[in-house]
One Martini backbone bead per residue (centre of mass of N, CA, C, O) as a GRO file, in nm:
protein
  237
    1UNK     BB    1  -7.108  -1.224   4.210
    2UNK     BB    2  -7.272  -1.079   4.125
    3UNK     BB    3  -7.571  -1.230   4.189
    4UNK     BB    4  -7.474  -1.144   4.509
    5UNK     BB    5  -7.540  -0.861   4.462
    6UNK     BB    6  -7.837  -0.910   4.370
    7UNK     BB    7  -7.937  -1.041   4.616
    8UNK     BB    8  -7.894  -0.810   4.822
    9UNK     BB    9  -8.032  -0.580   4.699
   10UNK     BB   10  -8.331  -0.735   4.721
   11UNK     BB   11  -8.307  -0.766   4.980
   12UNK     BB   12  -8.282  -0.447   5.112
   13UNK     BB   13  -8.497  -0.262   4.940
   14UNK     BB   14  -8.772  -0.325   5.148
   15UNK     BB   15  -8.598  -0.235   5.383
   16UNK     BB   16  -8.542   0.058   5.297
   17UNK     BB   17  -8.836   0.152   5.256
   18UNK     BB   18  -8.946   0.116   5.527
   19UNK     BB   19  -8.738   0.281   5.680
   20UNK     BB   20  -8.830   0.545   5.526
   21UNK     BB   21  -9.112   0.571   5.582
   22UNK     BB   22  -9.036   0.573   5.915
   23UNK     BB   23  -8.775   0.730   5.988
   24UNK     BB   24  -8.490   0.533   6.031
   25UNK     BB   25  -8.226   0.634   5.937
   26UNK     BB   26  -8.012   0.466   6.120
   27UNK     BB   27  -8.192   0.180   5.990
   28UNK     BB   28  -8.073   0.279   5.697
   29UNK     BB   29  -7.781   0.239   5.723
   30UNK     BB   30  -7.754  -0.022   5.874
   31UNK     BB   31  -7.800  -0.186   5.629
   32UNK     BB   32  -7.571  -0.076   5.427
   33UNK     BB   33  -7.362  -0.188   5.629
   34UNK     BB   34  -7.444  -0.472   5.566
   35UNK     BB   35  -7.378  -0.488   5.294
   36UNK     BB   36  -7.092  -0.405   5.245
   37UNK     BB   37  -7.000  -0.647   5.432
   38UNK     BB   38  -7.116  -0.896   5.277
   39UNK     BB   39  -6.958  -0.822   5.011
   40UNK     BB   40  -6.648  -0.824   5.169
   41UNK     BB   41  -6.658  -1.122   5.241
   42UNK     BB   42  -6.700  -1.212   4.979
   43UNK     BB   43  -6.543  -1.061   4.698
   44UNK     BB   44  -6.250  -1.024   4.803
   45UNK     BB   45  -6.139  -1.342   4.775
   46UNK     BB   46  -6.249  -1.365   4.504
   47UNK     BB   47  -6.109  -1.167   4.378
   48UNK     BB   48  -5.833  -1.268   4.436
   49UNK     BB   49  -5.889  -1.563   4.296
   50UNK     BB   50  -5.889  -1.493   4.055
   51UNK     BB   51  -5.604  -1.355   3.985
   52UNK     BB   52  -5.430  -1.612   4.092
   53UNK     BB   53  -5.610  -1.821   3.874
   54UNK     BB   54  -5.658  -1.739   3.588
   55UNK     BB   55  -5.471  -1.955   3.426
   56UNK     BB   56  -5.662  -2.255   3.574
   57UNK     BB   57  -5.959  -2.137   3.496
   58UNK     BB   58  -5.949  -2.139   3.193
   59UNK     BB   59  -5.797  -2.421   3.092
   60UNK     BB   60  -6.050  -2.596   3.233
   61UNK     BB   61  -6.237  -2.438   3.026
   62UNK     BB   62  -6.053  -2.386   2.751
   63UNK     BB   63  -5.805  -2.616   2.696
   64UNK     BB   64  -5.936  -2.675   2.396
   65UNK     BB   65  -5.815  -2.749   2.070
   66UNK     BB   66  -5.803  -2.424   1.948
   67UNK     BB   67  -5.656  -2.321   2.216
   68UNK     BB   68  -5.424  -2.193   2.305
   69UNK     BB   69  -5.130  -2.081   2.535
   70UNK     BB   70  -5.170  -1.824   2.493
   71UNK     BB   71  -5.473  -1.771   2.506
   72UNK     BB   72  -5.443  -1.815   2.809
   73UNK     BB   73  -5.263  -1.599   2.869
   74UNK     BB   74  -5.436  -1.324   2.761
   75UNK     BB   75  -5.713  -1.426   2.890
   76UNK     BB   76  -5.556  -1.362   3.195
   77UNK     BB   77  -5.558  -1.040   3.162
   78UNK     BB   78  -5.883  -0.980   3.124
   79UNK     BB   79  -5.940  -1.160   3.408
   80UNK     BB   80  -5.750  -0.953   3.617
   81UNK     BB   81  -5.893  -0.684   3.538
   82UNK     BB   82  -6.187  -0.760   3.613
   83UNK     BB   83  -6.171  -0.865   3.903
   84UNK     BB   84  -6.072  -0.519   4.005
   85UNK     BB   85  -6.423  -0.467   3.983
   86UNK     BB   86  -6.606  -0.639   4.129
   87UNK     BB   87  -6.662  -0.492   4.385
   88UNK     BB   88  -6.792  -0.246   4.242
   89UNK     BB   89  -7.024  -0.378   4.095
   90UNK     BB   90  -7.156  -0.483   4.395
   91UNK     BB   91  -7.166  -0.187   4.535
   92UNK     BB   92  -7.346  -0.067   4.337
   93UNK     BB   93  -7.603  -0.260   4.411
   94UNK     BB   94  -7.593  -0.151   4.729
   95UNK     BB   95  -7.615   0.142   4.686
   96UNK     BB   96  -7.843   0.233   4.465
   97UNK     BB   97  -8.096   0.145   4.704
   98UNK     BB   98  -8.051   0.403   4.836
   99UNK     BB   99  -8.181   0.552   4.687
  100UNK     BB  100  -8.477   0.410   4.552
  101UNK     BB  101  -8.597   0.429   4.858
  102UNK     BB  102  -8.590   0.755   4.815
  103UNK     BB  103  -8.681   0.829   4.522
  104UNK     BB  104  -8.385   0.837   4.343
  105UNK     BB  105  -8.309   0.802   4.033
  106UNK     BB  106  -8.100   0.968   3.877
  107UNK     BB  107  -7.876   0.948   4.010
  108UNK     BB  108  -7.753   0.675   3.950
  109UNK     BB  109  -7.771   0.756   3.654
  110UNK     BB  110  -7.566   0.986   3.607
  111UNK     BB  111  -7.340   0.804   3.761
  112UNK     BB  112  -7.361   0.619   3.502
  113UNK     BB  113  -7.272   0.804   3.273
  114UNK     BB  114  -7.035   0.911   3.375
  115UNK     BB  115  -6.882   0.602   3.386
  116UNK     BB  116  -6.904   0.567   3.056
  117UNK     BB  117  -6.731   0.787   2.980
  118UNK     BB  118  -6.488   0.676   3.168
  119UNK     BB  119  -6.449   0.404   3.003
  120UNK     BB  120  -6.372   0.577   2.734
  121UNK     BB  121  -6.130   0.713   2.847
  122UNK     BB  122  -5.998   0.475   2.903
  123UNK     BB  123  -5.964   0.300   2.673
  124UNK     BB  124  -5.805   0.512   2.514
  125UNK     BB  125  -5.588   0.523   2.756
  126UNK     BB  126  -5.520   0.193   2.733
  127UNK     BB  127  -5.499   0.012   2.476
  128UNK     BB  128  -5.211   0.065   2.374
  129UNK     BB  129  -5.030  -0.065   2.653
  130UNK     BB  130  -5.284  -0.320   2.719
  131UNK     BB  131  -5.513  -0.409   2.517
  132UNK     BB  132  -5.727  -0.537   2.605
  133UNK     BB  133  -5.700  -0.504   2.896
  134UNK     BB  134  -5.758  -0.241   2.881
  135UNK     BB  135  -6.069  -0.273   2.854
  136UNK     BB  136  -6.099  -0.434   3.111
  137UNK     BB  137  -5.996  -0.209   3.318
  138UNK     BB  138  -6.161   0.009   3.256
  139UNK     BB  139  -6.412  -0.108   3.355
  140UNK     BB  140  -6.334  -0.101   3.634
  141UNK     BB  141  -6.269   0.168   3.676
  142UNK     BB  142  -6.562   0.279   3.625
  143UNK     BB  143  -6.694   0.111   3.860
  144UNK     BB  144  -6.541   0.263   4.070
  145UNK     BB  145  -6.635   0.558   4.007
  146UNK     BB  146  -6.959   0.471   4.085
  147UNK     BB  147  -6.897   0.380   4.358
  148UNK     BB  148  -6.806   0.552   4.496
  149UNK     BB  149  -7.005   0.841   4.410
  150UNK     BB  150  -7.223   0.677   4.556
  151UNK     BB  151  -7.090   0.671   4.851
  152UNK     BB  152  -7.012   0.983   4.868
  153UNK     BB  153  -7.316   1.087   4.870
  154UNK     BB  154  -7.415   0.945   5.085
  155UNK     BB  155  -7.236   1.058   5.308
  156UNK     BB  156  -7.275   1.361   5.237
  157UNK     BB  157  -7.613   1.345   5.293
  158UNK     BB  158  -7.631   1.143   5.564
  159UNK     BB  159  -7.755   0.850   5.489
  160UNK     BB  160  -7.439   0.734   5.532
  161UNK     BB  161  -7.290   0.533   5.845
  162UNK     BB  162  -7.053   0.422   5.997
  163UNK     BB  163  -6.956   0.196   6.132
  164UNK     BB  164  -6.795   0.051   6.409
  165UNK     BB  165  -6.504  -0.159   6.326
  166UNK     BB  166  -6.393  -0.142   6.013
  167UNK     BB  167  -6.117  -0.164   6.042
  168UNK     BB  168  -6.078  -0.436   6.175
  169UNK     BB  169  -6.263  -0.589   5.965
  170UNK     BB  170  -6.066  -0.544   5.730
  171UNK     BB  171  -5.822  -0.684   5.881
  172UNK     BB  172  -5.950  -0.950   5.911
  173UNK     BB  173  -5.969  -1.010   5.602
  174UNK     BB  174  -5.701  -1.000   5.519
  175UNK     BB  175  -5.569  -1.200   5.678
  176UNK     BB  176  -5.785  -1.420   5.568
  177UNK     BB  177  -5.666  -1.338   5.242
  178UNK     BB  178  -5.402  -1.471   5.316
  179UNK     BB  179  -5.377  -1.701   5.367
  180UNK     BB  180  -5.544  -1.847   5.124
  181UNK     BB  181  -5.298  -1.735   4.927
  182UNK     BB  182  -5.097  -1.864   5.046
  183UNK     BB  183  -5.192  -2.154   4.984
  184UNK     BB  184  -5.252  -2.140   4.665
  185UNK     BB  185  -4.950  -2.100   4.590
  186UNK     BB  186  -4.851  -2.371   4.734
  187UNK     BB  187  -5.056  -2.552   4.571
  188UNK     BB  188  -4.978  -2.443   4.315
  189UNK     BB  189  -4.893  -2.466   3.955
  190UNK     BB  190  -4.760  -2.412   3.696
  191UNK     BB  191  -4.862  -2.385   3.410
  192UNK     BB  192  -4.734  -2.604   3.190
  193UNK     BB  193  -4.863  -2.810   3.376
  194UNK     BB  194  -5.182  -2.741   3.314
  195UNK     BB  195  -5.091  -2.818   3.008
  196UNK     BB  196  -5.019  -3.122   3.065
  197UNK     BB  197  -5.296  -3.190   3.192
  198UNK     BB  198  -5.573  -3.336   3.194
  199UNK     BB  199  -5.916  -3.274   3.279
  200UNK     BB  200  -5.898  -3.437   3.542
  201UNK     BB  201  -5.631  -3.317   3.680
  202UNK     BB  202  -5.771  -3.002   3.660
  203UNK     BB  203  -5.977  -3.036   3.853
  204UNK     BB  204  -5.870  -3.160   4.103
  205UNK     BB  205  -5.667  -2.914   4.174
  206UNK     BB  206  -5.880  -2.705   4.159
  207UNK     BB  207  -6.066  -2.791   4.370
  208UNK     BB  208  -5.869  -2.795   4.605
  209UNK     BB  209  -5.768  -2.519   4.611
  210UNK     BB  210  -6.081  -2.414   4.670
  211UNK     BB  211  -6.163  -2.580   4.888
  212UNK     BB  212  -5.953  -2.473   5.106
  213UNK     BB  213  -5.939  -2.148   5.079
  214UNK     BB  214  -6.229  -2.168   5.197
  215UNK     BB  215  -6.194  -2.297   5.425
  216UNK     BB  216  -5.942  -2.103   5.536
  217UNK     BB  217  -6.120  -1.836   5.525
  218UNK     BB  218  -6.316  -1.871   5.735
  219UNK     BB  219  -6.185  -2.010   5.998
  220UNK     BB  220  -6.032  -1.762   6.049
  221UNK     BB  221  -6.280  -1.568   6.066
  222UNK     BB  222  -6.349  -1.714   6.319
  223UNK     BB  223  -6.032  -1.699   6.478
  224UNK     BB  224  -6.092  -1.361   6.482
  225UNK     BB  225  -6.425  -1.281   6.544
  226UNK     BB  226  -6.645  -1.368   6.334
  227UNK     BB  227  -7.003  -1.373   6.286
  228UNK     BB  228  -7.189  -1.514   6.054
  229UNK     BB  229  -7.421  -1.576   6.139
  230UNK     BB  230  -7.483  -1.257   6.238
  231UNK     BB  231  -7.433  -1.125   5.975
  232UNK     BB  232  -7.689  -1.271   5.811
  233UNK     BB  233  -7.900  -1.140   6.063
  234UNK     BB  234  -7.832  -0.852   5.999
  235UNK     BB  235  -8.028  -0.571   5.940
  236UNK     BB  236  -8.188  -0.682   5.686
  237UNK     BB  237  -8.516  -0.703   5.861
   0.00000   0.00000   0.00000
């Protein structure tokens, strides 16, 4: 999911330059409100089967030789608190080129040493009551910190203004990310099934849910009226 952020990134960054140089103000928030949809199309569900999923797919990759079941256990701990953090990683990658392409190096890069700051104190208060996985939530937390930041920058500025619609879209996606966690849900089985089953049986059952998942995730957004072919085509040429 990162590598989706930065790809998104990339793809923005050449028109954010050049609507910047056009004096496009518009076509210029207009790109960043595209990238936006686009992080929460992939990153929010992505985001969810992470969370729900996190000791099915650990087990599937992980819970082999030296590796017992209670480790399959904590390290699904440190794996649902990275998750909390995902969209926000990604968030980051897609709002810091809306600085980038004004020539504005620095706010990106201060607001990233104070994240770094508050990742520190997160820690620091996390660690005791949550251990590891206080580590892992910690950075969640600060990635949230420097994406809001950067966020509510580009909106101070008047740089990035929301287009009409937002509440709708968010809806139309919880809808669309409820269904398909009810699936998943109903699909998925107990742990101990899980660390019972052997390796070949753990793909396939695991793949079922995945698939599943997705292709209900989509189908939804379809019958909802969310128009992925032009949201993919939308705003970033």
């Amino acid at each position: 999911m990162g590598v989706f952020g930065i790809a998104i990134a990339t793809v923005i960054l050449p028109s954010l330059s050049a609507k910047k140089a056009s004096g496009s103000e518009q076509a210029f928030s207009d790109t960043i409100d595209w990238a936006l949809r686009m992080v929460l199309v992939i990153g929010l569900p992505a985001a969810f089967a992470l969370i729900v999923l996190a000791e099915p797919l650990i087990t599937v990759l992980f819970h082999y030789g030296a590796l017992l079941d209670n480790d399959v256990l904590q390290a699904a701990k440190s794996l649902r608190a990275y998750a909390a953090g995902l969209l926000a990683f990604m968030f980051v990658k897609v709002l810091a080129p809306g600085f980038f392409a004004r020539q504005d190096m620095k706010t990106p890069v201060k607001i990233g040493i104070y994240a770094m700051i508050a990742n520190m104190v997160f820690n620091l208060v996390l660690i005791w009551p949550l251990q590891h996985a206080g580590l892992a939530l910690a950075t969640a937390l600060s990635s949230w910190c420097n994406a809001l930041c950067l966020l509510w920058l580009l909106r101070k500025s008047n740089i990035y203004r929301s287009s009409e619609g937002w509440m709708l879209f968010w809806l139309k996606l919880v809808v669309a990310c409820s269904v398909m966690l009810g699936l998943v849900f109903w699909l998925n089985e107990p742990t101990q099934t899980w660390f019972a089953w052997g390796l070949l049986q753990r793909i396939q059952h695991l793949a079922l849910m995945v698939g599943v998942a997705i292709m209900a995730y989509f189908v939804v957004l379809l019958l909802l009226g969310v128009n992925l072919k032009a949201l993919l085509q939308d705003k970033h040429s």
